[in-house]
C-alpha positions as CSV (number, residue, x, y, z in Angstrom):
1,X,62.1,-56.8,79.7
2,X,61.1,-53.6,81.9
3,X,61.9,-50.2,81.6
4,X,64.3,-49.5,83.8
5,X,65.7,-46.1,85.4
6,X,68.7,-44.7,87.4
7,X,67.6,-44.8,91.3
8,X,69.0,-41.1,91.4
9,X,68.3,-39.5,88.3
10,X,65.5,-40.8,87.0
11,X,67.3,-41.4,84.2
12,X,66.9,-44.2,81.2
13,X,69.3,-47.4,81.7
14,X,70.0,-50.8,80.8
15,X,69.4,-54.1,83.0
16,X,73.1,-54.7,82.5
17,X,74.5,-51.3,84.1
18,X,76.4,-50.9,86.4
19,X,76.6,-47.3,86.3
20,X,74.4,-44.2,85.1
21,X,75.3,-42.8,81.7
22,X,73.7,-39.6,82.8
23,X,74.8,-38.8,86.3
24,X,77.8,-41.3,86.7
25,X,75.7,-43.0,89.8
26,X,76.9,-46.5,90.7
27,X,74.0,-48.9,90.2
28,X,72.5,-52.6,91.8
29,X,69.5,-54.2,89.8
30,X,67.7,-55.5,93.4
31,X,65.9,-58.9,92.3
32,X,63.7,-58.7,95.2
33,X,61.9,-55.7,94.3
34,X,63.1,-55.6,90.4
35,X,64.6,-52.6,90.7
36,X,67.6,-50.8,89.9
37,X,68.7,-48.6,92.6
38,X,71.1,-46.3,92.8
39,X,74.1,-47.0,95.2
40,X,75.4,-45.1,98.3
41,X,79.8,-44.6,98.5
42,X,80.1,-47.5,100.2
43,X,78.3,-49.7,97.4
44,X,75.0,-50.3,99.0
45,X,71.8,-49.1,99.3
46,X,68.6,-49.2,101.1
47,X,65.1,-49.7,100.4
48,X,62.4,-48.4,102.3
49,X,58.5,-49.8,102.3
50,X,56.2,-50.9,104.4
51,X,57.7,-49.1,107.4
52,X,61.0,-51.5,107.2
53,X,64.0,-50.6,105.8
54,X,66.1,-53.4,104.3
55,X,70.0,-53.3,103.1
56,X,71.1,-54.5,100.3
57,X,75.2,-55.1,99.2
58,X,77.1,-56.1,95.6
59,X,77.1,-59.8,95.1
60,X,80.5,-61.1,95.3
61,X,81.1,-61.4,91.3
62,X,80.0,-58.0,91.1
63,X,83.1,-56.8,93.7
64,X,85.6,-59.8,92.8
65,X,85.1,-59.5,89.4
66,X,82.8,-56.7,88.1
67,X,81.0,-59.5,86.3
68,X,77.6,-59.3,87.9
69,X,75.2,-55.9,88.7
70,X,73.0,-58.1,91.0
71,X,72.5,-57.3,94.9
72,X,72.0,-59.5,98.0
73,X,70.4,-58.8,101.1
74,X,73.2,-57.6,103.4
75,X,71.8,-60.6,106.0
76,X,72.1,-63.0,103.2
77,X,74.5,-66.3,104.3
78,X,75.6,-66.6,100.3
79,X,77.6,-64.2,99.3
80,X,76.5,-64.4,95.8
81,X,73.2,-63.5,93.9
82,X,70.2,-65.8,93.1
83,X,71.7,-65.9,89.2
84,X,75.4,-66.2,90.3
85,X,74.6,-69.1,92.8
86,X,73.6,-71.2,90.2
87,X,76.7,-71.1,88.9
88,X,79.1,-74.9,89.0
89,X,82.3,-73.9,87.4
90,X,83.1,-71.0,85.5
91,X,86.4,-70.8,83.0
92,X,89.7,-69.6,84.1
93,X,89.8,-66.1,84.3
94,X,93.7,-65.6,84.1
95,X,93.1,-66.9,80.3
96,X,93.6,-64.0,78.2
97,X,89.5,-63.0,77.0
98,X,88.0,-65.9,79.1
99,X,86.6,-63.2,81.9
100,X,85.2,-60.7,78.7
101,X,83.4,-64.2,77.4
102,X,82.3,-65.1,81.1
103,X,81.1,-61.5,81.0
104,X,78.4,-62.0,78.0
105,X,77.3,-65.2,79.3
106,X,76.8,-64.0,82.7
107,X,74.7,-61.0,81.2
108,X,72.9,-63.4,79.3
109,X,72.0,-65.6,81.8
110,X,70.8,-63.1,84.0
111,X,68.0,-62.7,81.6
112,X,67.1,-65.9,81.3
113,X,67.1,-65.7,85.6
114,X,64.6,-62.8,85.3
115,X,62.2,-63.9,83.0
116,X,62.0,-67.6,85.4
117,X,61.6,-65.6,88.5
118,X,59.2,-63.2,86.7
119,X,57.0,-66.1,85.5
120,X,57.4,-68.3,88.6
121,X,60.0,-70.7,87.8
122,X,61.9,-72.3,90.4
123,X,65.3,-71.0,89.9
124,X,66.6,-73.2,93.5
125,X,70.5,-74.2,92.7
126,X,72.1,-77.6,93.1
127,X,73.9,-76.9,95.9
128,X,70.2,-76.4,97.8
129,X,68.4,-79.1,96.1
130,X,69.2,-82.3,94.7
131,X,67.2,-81.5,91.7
132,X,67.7,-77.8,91.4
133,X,69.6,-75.8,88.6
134,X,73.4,-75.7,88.0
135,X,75.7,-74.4,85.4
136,X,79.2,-75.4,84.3
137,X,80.7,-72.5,81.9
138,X,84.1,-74.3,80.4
139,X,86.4,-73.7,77.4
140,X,87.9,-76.6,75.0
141,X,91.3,-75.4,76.1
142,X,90.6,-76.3,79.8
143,X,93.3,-78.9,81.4
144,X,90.6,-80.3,84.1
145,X,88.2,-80.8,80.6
146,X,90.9,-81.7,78.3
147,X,89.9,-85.1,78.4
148,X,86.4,-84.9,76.8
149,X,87.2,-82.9,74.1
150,X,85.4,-79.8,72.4
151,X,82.5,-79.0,75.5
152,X,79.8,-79.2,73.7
153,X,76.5,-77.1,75.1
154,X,74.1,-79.4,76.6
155,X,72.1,-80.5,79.7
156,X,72.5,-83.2,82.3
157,X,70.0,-83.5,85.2
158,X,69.7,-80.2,86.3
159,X,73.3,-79.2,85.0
160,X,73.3,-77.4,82.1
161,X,76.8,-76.9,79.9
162,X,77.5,-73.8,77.6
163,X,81.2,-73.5,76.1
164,X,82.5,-70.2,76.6
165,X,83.2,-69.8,72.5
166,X,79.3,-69.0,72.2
167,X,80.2,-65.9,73.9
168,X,82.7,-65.0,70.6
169,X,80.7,-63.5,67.9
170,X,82.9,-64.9,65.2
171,X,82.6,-68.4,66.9
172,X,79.4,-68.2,66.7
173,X,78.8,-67.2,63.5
174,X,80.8,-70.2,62.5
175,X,78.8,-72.5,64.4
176,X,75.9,-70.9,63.0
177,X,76.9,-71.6,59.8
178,X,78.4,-75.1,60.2
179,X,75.1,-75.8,62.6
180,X,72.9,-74.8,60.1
181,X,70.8,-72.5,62.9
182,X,70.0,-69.3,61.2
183,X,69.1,-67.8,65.2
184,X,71.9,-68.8,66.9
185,X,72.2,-66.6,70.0
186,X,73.9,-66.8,73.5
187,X,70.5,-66.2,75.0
188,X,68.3,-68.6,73.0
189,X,71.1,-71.7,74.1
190,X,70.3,-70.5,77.9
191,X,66.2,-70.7,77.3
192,X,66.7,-74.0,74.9
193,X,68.9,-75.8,77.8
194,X,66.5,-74.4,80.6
195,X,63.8,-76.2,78.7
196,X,65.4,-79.6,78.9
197,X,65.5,-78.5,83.0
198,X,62.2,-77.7,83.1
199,X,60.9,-80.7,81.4
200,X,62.8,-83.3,83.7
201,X,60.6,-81.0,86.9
202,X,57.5,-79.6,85.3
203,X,56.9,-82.7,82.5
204,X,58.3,-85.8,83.4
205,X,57.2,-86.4,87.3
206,X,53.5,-84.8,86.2
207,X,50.1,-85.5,84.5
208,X,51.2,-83.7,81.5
209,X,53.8,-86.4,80.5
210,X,50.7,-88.4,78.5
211,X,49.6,-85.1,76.9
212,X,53.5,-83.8,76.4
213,X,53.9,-87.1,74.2
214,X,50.7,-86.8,72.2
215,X,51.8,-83.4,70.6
216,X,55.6,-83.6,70.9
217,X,56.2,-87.2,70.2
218,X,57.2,-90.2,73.3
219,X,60.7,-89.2,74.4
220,X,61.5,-92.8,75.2
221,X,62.9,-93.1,71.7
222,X,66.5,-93.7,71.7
223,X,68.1,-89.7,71.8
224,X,71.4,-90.8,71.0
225,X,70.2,-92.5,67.2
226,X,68.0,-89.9,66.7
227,X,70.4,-87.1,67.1
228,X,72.6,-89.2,64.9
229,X,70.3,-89.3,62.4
230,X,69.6,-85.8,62.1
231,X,73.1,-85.0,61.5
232,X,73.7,-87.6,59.2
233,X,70.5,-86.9,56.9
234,X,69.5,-83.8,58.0
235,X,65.9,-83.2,59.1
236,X,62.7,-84.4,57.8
237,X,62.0,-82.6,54.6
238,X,58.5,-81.6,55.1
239,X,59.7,-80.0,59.2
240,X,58.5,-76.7,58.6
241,X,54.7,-77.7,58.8
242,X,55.4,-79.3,62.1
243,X,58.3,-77.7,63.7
244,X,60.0,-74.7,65.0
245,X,63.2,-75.5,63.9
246,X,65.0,-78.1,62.2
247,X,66.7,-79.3,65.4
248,X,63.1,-79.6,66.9
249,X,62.7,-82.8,64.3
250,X,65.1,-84.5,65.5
251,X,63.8,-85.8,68.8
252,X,60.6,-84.9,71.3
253,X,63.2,-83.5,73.5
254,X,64.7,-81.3,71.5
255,X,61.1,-80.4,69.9
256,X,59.6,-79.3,74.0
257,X,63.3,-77.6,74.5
258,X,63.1,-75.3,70.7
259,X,59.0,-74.7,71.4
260,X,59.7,-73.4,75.8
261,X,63.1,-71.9,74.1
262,X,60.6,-69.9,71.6
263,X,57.5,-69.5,73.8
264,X,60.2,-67.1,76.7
265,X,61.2,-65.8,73.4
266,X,57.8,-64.4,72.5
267,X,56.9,-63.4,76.0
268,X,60.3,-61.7,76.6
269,X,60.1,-59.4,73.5
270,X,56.1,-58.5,74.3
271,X,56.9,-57.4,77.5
272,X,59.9,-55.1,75.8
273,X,57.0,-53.7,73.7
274,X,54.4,-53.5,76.4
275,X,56.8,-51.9,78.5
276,X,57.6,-49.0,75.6
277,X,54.1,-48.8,74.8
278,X,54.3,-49.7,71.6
279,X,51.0,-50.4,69.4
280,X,50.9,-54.0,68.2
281,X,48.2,-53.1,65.8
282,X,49.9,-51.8,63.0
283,X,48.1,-48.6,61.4
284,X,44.9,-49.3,63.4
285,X,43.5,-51.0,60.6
286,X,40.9,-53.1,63.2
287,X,38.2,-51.2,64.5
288,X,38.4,-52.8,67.7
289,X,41.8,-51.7,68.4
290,X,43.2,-51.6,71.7
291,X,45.9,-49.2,73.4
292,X,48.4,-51.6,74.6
293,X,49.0,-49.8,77.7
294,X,45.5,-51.2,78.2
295,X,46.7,-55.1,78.1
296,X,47.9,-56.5,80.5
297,X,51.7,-57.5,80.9
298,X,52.1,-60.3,78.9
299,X,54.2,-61.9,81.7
300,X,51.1,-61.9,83.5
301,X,48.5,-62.6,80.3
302,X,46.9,-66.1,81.1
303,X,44.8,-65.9,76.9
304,X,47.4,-67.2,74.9
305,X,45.2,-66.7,71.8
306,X,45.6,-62.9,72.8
307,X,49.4,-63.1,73.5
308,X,50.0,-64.6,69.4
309,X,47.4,-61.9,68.1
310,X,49.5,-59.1,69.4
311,X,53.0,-61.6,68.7
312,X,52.6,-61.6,64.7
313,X,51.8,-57.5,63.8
314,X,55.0,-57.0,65.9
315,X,57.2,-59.7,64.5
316,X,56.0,-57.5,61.2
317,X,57.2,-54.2,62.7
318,X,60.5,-55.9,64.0
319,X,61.2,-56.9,60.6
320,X,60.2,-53.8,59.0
321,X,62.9,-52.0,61.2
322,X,65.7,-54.1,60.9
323,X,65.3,-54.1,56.7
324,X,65.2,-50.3,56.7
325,X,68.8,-50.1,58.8
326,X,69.4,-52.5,56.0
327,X,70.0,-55.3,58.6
328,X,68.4,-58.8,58.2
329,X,65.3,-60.2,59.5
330,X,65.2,-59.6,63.5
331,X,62.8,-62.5,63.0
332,X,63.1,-65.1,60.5
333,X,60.1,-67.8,61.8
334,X,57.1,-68.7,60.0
335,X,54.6,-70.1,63.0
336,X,52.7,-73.1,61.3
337,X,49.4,-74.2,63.2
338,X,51.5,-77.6,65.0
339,X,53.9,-75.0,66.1
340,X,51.3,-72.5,67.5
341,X,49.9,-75.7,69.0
342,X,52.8,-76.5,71.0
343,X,53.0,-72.8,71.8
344,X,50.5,-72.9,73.4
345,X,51.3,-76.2,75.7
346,X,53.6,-74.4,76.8
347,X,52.3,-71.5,77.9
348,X,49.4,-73.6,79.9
349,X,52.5,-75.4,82.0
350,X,53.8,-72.4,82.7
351,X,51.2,-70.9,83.4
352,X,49.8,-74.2,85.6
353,X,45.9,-73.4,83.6
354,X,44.3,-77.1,83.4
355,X,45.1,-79.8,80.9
């Protein structure tokens, strides 16, 4: 993620503010132009380049709801942002804590919209395209859901399904627990279930379908025994030579969703530290050390090799930091060579370099 500043001030804020901590200026993150600008009384603001002027307004959620920092163009026929259009159904707000849940996921998501948009991804909704991208946000308390139970996070042809309790830390740390997933986080279900959507329109209908299957396994198994089995007998005891995670055993689907899940993961938190200029090289122990203001931004690095050389000194220093705040490990993956592997598969799809 980028660096980003108050349009007024100059001064240092986050992607999700909606105001400046230093001045008190409203703010608008413009996706156009990834930018956040600083906002005039009425809640707008205009961009100037290229001898045009262009006017930008709060997305709806943002004014209805305060849940979204996005803006639109003011000419724009949708009143709501290119994250917030993708949204299906979202929980019922009059629920006491739904809209501070809906909040988190919302904030999450926008992330997940970013780093898509950043890297190309086509980010198109359902309600354009029959094949586009949807999202249903429900709670198990819901009437209109009542009937199928606890919502359980998932994807569906282009729809993808998060219960609003992975927005509660506590939840979630029982899930964790129960799941057995050490790295549970709201943004790592948005890039795992973004990779079952991306595999249905970059793998399935393309020449890397034969490839996909000879390093991830044929999907065509049945997914409903195999996820069985996993829960049932637990994973494969030798997964950690082979896998990411031991939810990436259980089927080839799951395996593609954990390795794009991990690979936005990786490319996300090098742009953080090529944004801050931090040195990936820890105490410049290789003579051939390189400023990393000098590389280029890994959103736009096409060497994968040269991505995971920087990726494993900085996983070091993450660590590092979080055990002297006495916290634990920020990241708690060893990357065997099959993992790398399919790592690097990734990257080439999104990256459309040859097969």
């Amino acid at each position: 993620m980028k660096i980003f500043t108050c349009g007024s001030c100059s001064g240092a804020v986050y992607f999700e503010n909606t105001a400046c901590m230093s001045c008190g200026a409203g703010l608008g993150f413009v996706p156009d132009t990834a930018q956040m600008v600083a906002l005039d009384a009425d809640g707008s603001a205009t961009l100037v380049g290229n001898g045009t002027s262009t006017r930008y307004i709060k997305c709806s959620h943002h004014a209805q709801d305060n849940g979204c920092n996005w803006m639109i163009r003011d000419d724009d026929a949708d009143p709501y942002c290119v994250s917030c259009r993708l949204n299906n159904t979202i929980p019922d707000l009059d629920v006491p804590g739904h809209r501070e849940l809906w909040h988190r996921l919302e904030a999450e998501k926008r992330r997940l919209v970013f780093t898509c948009m950043r890297l190309g991804l086509d980010v198109s909704p359902k309600s354009v395209r029959e094949d586009g991208l949807a999202f249903d946000f429900l709670a198990d308390e819901d009437p209109t859901f009542s009937e199928r139970g606890r919502v359980l996070t998932g994807h569906d042809a282009g729809l993808i399904t998060i219960n609003i309790a992975e927005a509660d830390p506590a939840a979630r740390m029982r899930m964790r627990e129960q799941m057995a997933e050490p790295y549970r986080t709201i943004l790592g279900h948005f890039r795992h279930e973004s990779g079952h959507f991306y595999w249905d329109r970059l793998i399935a209908p393309t020449g890397w379908l034969e490839p996909c299957r000879q390093l991830f396994g044929d999907e065509r198994q049945d997914y409903g025994e195999a996820l069985e089995a996993h829960y049932q007998n637990g994973p494969r005891s030798d997964w950690r030579d082979h896998y990411i995670s031991a939810y990436a055993a259980s089927h080839p689907w799951e395996d593609w969703a954990e390795s794009w899940s991990h690979y936005l993961l990786i490319i996300d938190t090098l742009n953080t530290a090529w944004n801050f200029g931090l040195q990936t090289d820890p105490l410049h122990v290789r003579a051939d050390a390189v400023e990393i203001a000098q590389r280029p931004n890994p959103y736009d690095e096409t060497d994968f090799e040269r991505l995971m050389s920087q990726w494993m000194p900085l996983t070091v220093a993450m660590n590092c930091l979080n055990r002297s705040v006495g916290q634990e490990d920020a990241y708690p993956f060893a990357l065997a060579a099959p993992v790398v592997q399919k790592l690097g598969f990734v990257h080439r799809v999104v990256r459309g370099l040859p097969l």
